[in-house]
C-alpha positions as CSV (number, residue, x, y, z in Angstrom):
1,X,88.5,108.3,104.7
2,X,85.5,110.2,105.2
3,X,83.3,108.2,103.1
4,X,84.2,105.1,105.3
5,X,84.2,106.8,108.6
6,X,80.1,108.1,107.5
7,X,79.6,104.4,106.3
8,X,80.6,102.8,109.3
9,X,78.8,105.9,111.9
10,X,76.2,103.7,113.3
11,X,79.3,101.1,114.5
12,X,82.0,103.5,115.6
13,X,80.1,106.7,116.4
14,X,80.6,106.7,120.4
15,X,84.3,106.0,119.9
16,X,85.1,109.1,117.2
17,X,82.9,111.6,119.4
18,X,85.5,110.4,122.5
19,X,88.2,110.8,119.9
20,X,87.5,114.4,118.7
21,X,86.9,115.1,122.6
22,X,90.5,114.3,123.2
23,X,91.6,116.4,120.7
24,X,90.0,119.1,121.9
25,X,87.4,119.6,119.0
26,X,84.5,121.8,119.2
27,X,81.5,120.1,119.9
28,X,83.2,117.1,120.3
29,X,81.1,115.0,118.6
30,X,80.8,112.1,115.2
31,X,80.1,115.4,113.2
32,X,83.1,117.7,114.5
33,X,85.9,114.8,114.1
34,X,84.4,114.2,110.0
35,X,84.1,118.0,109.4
36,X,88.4,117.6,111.1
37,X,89.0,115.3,108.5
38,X,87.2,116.9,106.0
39,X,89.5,120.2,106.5
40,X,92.6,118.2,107.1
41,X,91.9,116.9,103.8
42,X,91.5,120.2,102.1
43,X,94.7,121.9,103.9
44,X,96.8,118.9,102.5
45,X,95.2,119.0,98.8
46,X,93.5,115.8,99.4
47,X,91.3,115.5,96.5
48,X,87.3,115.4,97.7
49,X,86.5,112.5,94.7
50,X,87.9,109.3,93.8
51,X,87.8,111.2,90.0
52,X,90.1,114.1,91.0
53,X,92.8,111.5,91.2
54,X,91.3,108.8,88.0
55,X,89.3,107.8,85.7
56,X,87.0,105.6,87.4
57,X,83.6,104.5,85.0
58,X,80.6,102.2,86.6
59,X,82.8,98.7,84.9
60,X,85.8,99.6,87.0
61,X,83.3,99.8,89.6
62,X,81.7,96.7,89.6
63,X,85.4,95.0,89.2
64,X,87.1,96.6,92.1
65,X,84.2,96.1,94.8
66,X,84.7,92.3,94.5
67,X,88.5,92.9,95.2
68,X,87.9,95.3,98.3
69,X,85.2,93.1,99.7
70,X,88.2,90.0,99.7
71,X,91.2,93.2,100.8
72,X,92.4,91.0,103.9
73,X,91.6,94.5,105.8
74,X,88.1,94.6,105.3
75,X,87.0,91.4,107.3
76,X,88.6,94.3,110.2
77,X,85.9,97.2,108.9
78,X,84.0,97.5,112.3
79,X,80.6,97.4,110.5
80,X,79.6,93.9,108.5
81,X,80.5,94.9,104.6
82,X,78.6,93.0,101.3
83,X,79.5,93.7,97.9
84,X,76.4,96.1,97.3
85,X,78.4,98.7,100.5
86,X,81.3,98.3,98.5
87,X,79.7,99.5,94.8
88,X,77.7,102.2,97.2
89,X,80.7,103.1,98.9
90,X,82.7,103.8,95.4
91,X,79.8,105.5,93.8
92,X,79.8,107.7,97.2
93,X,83.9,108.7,96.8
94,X,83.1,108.8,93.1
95,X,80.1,111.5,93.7
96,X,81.3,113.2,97.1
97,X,78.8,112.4,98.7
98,X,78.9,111.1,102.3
99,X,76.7,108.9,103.7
């Protein structure tokens, strides 16, 4: 979740800010309601990578980003995706990294 909520900041960041500010977070902001997940995530032993959980190499990769790109969710993502977002938003869940 956090790697899509980072990807899709520039489309949705006004919404999550009023989000964390209804919850009550500190500093209600994009930043405060990620760093919520992001310890949510660790108090349920959500793993951090896509790898914790499996074997994922750069093949599986580049056959699963075709099949997200046509999930019937993602024409819903509120940011345009293209196959090269999907491949750099595996590699990002694969690494950790956020964008």
């Amino acid at each position: 979740m956090p790697y899509v909520l980072t990807f899709n900041r520039p489309t949705i960041e006004n919404k999550i800010a009023k989000l964390s500010e209804y919850l009550g977070l500190k500093g209600a902001s994009f930043n405060s309601f990620v760093d919520w997940v992001l310890e949510l995530r660790e108090q349920i032993k959500i793993p951090h990578t896509i790898l914790e959980s499996a074997k994922i190499t750069d093949q599986d990769i580049e056959k699963m980003s075709p099949m997200a790109l046509n999930d019937p969710c993602t024409p819903d993502n509120p940011k345009k995706t293209t196959l090269e977002d999907m491949i750099s938003m595996y590699q990002h869940s694969s690494q950790g990294k956020l964008f």
